[in-house]
N, C-alpha and C positions, 0 to 999 in steps of 0.2 A: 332610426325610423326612416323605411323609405318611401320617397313619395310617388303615388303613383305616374303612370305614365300619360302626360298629356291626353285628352280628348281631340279640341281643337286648337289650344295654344300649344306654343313651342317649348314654351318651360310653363312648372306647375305652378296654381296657384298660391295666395300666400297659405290657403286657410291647407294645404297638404302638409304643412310642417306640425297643425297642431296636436296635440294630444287628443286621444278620445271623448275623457270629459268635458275638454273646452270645447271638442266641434260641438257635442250636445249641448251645451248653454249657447252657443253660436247658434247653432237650429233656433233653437227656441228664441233668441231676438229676431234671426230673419222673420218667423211667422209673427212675431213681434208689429214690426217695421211694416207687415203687410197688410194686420190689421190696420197698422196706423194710415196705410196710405189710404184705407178703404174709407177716410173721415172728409175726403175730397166730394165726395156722397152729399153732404150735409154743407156743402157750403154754394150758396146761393151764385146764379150766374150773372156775372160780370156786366156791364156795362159794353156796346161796341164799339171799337176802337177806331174804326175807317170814318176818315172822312164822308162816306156816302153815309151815314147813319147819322150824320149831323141834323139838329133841328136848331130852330129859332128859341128856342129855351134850353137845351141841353146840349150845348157844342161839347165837342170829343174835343181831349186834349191830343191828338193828330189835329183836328184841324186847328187850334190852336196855333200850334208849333209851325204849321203851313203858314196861317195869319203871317206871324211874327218873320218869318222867311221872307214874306212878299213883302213885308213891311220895311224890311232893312235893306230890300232889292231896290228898292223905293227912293232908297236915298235916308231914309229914317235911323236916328240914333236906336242902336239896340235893346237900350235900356227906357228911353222914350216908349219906344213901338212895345215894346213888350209891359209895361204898365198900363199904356192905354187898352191893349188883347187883353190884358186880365181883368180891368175892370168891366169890361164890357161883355167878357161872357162869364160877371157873378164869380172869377174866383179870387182866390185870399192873396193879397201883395205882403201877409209879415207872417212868420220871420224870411229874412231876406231869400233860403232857401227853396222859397216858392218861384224866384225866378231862374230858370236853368244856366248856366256859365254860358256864354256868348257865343264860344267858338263854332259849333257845329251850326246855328242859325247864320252868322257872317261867311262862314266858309260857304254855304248852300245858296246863299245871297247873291255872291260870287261866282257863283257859276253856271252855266246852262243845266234845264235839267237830263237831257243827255246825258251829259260831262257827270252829273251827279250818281244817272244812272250804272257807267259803267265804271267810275271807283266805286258802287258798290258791289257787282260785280265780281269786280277785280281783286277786294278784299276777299268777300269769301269764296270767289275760286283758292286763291294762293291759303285760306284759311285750312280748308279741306284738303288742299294738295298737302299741306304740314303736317296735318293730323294724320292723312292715310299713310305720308312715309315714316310718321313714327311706328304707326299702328301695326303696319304690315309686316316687319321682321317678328310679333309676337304671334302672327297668327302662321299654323304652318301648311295648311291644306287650305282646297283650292272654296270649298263648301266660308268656310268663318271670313272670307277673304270678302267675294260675294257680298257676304251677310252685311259688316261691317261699311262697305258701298254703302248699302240700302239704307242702313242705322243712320249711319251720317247724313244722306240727302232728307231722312226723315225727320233730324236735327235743325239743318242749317235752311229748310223751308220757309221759315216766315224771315229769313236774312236775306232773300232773295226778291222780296217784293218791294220795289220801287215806290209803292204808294206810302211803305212802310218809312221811307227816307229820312224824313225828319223827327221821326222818335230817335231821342238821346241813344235807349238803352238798344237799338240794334245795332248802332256805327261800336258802341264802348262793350257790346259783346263780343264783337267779333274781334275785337282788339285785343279782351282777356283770353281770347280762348286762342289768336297766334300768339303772344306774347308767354303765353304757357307752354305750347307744344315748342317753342324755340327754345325756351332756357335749357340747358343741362351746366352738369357742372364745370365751373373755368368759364361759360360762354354765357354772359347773363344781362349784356349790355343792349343787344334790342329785345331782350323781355322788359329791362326795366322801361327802357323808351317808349314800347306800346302798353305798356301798364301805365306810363304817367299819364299817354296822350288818352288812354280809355279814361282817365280819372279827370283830365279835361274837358270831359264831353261828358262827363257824368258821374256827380261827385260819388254814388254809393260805389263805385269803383277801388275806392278809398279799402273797402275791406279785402280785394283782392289783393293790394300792396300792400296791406297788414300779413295777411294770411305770408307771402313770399316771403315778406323781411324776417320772419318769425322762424322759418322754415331753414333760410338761408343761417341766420345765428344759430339755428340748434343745430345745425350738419357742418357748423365748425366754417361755414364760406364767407369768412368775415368783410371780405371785399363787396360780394355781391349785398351784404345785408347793408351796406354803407350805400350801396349805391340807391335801392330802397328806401333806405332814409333819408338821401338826396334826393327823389321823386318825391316822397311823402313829403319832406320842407317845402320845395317846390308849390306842389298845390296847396299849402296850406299860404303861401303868399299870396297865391292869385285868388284863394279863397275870400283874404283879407281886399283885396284889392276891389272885388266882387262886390262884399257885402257891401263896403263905401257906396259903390257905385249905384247897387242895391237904395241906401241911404237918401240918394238924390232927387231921386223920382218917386219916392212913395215919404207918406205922414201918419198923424195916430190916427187919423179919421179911416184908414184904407182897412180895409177887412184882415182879419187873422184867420189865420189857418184852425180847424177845430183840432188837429192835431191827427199826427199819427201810431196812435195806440190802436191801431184794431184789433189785437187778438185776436185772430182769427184764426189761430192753428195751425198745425202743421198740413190741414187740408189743404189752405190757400196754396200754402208752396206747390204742394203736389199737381191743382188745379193748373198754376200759372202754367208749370210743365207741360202739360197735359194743351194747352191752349196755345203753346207755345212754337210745337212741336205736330208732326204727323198722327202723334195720337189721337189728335181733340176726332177725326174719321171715325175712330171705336165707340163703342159701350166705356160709357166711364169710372164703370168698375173693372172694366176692364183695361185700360189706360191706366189707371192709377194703381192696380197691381204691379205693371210693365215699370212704371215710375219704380216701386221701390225695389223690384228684378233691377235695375239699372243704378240703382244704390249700391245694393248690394255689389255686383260685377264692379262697378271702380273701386270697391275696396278690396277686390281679392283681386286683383291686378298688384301683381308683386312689385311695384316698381314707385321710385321717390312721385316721380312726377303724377301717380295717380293716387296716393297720398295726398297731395296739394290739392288736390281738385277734388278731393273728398274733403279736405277740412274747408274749402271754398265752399262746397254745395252746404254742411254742415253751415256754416257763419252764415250763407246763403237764408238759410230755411230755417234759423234761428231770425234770422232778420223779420221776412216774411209773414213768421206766425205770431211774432209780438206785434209790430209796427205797421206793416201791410194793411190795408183797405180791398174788398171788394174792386171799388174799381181801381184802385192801382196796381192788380195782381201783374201787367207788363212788366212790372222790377223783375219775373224769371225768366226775363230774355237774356237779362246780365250771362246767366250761365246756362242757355241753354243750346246754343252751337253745335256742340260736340256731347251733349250729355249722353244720347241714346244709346252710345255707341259702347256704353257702360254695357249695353243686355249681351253684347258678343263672348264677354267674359264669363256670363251666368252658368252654360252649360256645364263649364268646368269646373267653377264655384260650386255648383250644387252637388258634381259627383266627388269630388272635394272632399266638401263636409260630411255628406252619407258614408263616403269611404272610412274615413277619420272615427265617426262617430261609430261606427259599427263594428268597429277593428277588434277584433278578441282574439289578441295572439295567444298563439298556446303556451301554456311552459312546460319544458320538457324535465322529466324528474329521472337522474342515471343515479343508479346503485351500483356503485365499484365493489367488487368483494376483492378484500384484500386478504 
């Protein structure tokens, strides 16, 4: 079987390898996966997340997180300052996971905002700079090259805004999304390092260093999965260390969390993206189409590392649609960096599968007469 000849990547996708029948059951999930994105539709809009949206009843967890900044810049114990911001803007001190891991409030305490400004910055330039020199040997003309620029800055947009600083999940996105584009194999030592420090700044990070360790032991890389289970021990001490500390400053009388079951779908995931991202400018059917186009393209991206980033988005968006709340649809900053850059792969994906799916070789019938 041979595969056709690239569009705009260098080499063919994965879906040119398969058989006719399976593109056609492949077709049929993608329209699948499209309807499903279309359920983004039906889920109710968000709460705003900038601190200018604050009111005197309804503070934004941004300004929260600023609070609790200023409060440690103060001279204030972390866990002090941040019990007293929760009780006084009405939210829940138990279970101990209501309050975020220390680091990223004390680090920000610590420094001018400047200084805060331009390691952000500096992250995701060197983020983007990773991404595109992975990116660029798969694409071979000058048109997907372009495109994929564009993809990315329409990705790494809401990581670029300063006001955005003190939310957890854009310092611990951009952490998973270079900690990914660095690993290959044999060289896995600062992915795990920016995997652990993204899980320091934001324990759902935790599932990205599931997703590697998992990865790593089934592609036989026994070292690097050890070193994953070194990071994962790791934060599950400081977790411990946490909750104690969690323990100190809150009692039964302090509000509980109602919990987070929301069920809300695989729309919210889709939504978060979509808000995440250069999309939220479109029609939001038309956004959320583009979402599962960009699904699709990282899985037909022949390669481990877009593998990993599709079972991330998957763990992602299983998360999302069970446990996710309306206003905490921010958890799809975790992964959304570098996602869009999924739609560069689509063109080829899609002639791909039609190619596959269409294929009616002939067979040729010889009659020897002997």
């Amino acid at each position: 079987m041979n595969a056709p000849t690239p569009f705009w990547l260098a080499v063919p996708t994965r879906f040119a390898r398969m058989k006719p029948a399976a593109a056609r059951v492949a077709i049929g999930l993608v329209v699948f996966l499209l309807l499903l994105s279309l359920t983004a539709l039906w889920i109710g809009n968000p709460p705003a997340i900038t601190a200018a949206s604050q009111t005197d009843r309804a503070p934004t967890d941004l300004a929260l997180y600023d609070q609790i900044v200023a409060g440690v810049r103060h001279g204030g114990n972390y866990y002090d300052v941040t019990a007293q911001a929760l009780r006084a803007g009405d939210y829940p001190l138990r279970p101990f996971v209501t309050f975020r891991l220390p680091g990223l409030a004390v680090i920000e305490a610590a420094l001018p905002p400047l200084a805060i400004r331009v390691l952000l910055y500096a992250l995701a330039s060197l983020t983007a700079f990773v991404w595109l020199t992975r990116l660029m040997p798969m694409l071979s003309r000058l048109a997907p090259r372009i495109a994929v620029v564009i993809l990315l800055a329409g990705s790494i947009l809401a990581f670029v805004q300063p006001e955005l600083a003190a939310f957890h999940e854009i310092w611990a996105g951009l952490l998973v999304a270079l900690s990914l584009a660095l690993r290959r194999p044999g060289r896995w030592i600062e992915a795990v390092a920016l995997g652990l420090a993204a899980m320091l700044i934001r324990e759902t990070a935790l599932l990205y260093a599931l997703v590697m360790a998992l990865f790593a032991w089934i592609e036989g890389e026994r070292r690097e999965a050890i070193g994953w289970a070194a990071a994962i021990a790791v934060f599950a001490a400081v977790i411990g260390v946490h909750a104690w500390a969690v323990a100190q400053v809150t009692g039964p009388l302090d509000a509980a969390s109602p919990g987070w079951l929301g069920m809300q779908g695989f729309g919210l995931f889709v939504k978060s993206l979509v808000l995440a991202t250069a999309l939220q400018m479109l029609p939001l059917w038309l956004a959320a189409l583009l979402i599962g186009l960009a699904l699709l393209g990282w899985f037909a991206w022949d390669d481990p590392m877009a593998l990993r980033m599709v079972a991330l988005l998957g763990v992602w968006a299983a998360l999302m649609s069970g446990f996710a709340r309306i206003d905490t649809f921010y958890w799809g900053l975790i992964v959304a960096p570098i996602f869009l850059t999924g739609l560069v792969f689509v063109p080829d994906a899609l002639r791909d599968l039609f190619a596959r799916a269409l294929d009616r070789r002939r067979v040729r019938v010889q009659i020897v007469q002997r």
